[in-house]
C-alpha positions in Angstrom: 70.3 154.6 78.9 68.4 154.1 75.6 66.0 157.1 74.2 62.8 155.3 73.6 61.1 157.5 71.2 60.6 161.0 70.2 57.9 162.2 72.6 57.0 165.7 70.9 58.7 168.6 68.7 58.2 172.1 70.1 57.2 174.8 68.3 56.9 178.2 69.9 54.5 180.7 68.7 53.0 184.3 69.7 49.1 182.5 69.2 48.6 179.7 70.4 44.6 179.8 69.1 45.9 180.6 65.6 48.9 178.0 65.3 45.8 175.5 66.9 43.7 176.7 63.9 46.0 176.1 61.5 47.5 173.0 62.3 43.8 171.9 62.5 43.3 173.1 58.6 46.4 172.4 56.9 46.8 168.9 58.8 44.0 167.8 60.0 45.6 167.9 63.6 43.9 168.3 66.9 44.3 169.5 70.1 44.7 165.9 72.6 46.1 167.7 75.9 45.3 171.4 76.5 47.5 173.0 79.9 49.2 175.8 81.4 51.9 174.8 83.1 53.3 177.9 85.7 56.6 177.0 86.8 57.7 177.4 82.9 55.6 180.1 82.1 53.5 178.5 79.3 50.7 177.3 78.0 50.7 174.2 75.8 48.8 172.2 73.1 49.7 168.8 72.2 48.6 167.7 68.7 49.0 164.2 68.4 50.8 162.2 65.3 51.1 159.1 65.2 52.8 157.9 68.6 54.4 161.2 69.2 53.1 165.3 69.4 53.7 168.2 68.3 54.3 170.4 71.5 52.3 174.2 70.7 53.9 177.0 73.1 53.2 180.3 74.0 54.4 182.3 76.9 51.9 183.2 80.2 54.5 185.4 81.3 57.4 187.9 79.9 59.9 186.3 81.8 59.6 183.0 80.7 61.7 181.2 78.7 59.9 180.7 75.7 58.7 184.2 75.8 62.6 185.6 75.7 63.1 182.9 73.1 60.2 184.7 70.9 61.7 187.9 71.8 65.4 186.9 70.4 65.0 184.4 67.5 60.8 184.3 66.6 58.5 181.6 66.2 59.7 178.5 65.4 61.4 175.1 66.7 62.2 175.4 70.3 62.9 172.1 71.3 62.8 168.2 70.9 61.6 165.8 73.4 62.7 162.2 73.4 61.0 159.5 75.7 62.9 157.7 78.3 62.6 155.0 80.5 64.3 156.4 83.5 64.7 160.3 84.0 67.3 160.5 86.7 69.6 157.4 84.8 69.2 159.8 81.7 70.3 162.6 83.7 73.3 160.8 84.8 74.1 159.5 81.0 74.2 162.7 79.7 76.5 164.4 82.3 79.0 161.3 82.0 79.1 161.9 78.2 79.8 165.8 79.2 76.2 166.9 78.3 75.3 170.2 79.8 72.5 170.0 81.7 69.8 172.9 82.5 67.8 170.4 85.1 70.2 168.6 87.0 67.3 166.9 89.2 64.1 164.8 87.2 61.3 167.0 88.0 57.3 167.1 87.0 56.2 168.2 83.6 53.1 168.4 82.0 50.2 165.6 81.4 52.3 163.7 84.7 55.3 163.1 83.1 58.9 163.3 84.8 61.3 165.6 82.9 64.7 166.7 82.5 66.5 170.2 79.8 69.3 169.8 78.3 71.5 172.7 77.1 71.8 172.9 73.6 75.1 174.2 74.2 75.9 171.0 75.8 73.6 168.8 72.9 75.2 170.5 69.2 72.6 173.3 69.7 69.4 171.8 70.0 67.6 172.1 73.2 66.4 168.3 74.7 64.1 167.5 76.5 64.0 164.3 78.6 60.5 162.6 78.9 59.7 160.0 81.4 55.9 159.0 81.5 
């Protein structure tokens, strides 16, 4: 198993409008995919650069994960998401090199892609995401 490319950087932020606006200002950025995805609790905005995004969050719920991660560390970088070609192979790769694994099953993510987490305590402390489109 090969990462491909980086698919996005994840940014979570309390206003998802305002970090839209800005990004639009500052760096002439705009909004490609727009959606709310329920299982996680969010609401996305994908800003494309050059082949890969940057990923906008906010939380649709207290509960969520990106909403506890506001509540503990801020806005800021949550997370990285590399492309692969094969979800489940990468799965499998990173729990043979004794990755820790959130998702231990590919399952849907946002615009139809397949997806996998992987613990940042597992990955030197930086939460992965594994993007299969």
């Amino acid at each position: 198993m090969e990462l491909t490319e980086i698919d996005h950087i994840a940014i979570a932020v309390n206003d998802l409008d305002a970090a839209i606006d800005y990004y639009s200002q500052a760096f002439n950025c705009h909004v490609e995919h727009r959606e709310t995805v329920e299982k996680d609790g969010v609401e996305e905005a994908l800003l494309r650069v050059a082949h890969s995004y940057i990923q906008l969050l906010t939380p649709t719920r207290p509960d969520s994960p990106v909403a506890k991660f506001l509540e503990s560390k801020g806005e800021g970088l949550h997370h990285i998401g590399y492309r692969v070609a094969n979800c489940e192979q990468a799965i499998d790769s990173v729990a043979k090199a004794g990755g820790r694994l959130i998702d231990s099953e590919p399952r849907p993510g946002s615009r139809g892609t397949t997806i996998a987490f992987v613990h940042p305590k597992g990955s030197f402390g930086t939460l992965i995401e594994l993007v299969q489109e």
